[in-house]
C-alpha positions in Angstrom: -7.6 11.8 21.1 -9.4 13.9 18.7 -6.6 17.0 19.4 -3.7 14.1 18.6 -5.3 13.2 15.1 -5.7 16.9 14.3 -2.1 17.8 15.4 -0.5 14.4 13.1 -2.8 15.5 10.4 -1.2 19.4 10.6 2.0 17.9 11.3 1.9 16.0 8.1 0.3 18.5 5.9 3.5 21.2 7.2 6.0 18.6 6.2 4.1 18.3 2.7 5.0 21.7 2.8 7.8 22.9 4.2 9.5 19.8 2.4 8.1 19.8 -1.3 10.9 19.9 -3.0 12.3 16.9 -1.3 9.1 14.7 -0.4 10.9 11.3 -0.5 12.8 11.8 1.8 10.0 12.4 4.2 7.8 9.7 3.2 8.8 7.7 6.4 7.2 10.7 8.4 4.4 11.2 6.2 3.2 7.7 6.9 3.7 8.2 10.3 1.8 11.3 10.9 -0.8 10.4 8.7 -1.5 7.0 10.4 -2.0 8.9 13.5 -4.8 11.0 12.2 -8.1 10.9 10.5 -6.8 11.1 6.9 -6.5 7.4 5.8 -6.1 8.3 2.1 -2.8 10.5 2.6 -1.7 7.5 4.9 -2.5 4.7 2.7 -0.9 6.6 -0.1 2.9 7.5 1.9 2.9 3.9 3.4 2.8 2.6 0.2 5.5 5.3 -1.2 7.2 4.0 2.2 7.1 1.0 1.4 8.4 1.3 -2.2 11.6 2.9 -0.5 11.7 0.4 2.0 11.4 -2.7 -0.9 14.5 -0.7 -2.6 16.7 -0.8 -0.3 15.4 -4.8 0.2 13.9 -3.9 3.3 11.1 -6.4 2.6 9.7 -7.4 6.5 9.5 -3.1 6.8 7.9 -2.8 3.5 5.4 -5.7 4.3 4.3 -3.9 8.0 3.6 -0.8 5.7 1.5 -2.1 3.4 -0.4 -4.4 5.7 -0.9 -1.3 7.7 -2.3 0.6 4.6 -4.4 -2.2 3.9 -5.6 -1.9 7.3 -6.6 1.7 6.7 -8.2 0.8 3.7 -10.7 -1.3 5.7 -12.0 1.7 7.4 -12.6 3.8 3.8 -15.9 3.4 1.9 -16.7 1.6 -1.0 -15.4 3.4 -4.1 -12.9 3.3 -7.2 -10.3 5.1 -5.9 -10.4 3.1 -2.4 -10.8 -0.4 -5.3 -7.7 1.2 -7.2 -5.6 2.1 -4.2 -5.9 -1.4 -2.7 -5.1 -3.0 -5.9 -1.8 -1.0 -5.7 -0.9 -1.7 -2.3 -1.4 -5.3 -3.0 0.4 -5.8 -6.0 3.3 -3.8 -4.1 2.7 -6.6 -1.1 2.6 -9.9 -3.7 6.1 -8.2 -4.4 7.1 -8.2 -0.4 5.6 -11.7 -0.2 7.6 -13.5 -3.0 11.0 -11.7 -1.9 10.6 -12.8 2.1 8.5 -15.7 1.6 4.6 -15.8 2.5 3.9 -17.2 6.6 0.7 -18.7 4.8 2.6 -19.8 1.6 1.8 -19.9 -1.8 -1.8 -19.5 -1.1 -1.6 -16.4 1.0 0.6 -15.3 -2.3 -2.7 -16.0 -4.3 -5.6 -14.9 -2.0 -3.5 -11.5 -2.2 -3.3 -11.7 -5.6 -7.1 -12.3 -6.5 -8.5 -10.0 -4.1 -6.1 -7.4 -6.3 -7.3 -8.8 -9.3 -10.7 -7.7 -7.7 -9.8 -4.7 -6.4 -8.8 -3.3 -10.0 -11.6 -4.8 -11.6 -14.3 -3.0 -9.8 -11.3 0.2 -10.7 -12.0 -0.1 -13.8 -8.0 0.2 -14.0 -7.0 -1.1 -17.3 -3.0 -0.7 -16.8 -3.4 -1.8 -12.8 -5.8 -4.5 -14.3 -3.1 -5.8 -16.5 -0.3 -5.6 -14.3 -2.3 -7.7 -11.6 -3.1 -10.5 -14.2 0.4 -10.8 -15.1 1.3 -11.0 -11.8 -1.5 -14.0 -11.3 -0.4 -15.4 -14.6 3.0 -15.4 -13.0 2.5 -17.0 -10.0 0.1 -19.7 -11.6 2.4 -20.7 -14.5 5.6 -21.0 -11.5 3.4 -23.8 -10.3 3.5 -25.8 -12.9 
């Protein structure tokens, strides 16, 4: 197991560079191989990349998978502000996913989302990822009404 982990995490850093001058189109892969090996950081950060293809191409279900499997990766990281920062990206990127296919858990799965993000960047100390999360939350709360 340990061998497989080192091989996706070798395969991933070749296509980094073998492909540099065309990483986008090898974000899909990326993901992939990094998921597969010990290197959550550089798979959190291509699912979400991933998933920002996937959402342009209004691939939403596929772009949802991604970043609930980034936030799963995320899980497994220690406490710090660039795991706080990253999570707060990958759920405001999901809040979008939610609103365009519709939330299983409905509008408060759309808000527990939201406020852990709001969380997330706070303890960032992310002022521009701070403010986009609020005006998402202000968003959301003001459609209520």
């Amino acid at each position: 197991m340990e061998r497989r982990k080192l091989l996706h995490k070798l395969t991933g850093q070749a296509l980094e560079s073998v492909y540099a001058s065309s990483l986008p189109e090898h974000y899909q892969n990326l993901a992939y191989h990094y998921a597969h090996s010990d290197d959550s950081s550089n798979a959190v950060k291509y699912l979400r990349l991933a998933a920002e293809q996937a959402m342009s191409r209004s691939a939403y279900p596929e772009a949802r998978d991604q970043l609930n499997s980034g936030l799963e990766l995320l899980r497994t990281q220690a406490d710090s502000q660039e795991r706080a920062r990253n999570e707060a990206a990958v759920r405001l990127a999901l809040h979008t996913c939610l609103r365009a296919i519709g939330a299983a858990g409905g509008l408060p799965e759309i808000a527990e989302n939201l406020e852990r993000a709001r969380e997330c960047s706070e303890s960032a100390d992310d002022d521009p990822g701070h403010f986009e999360v609020v005006e998402a939350l202000a968003d959301h709360y003001l459609g209520l009404i």
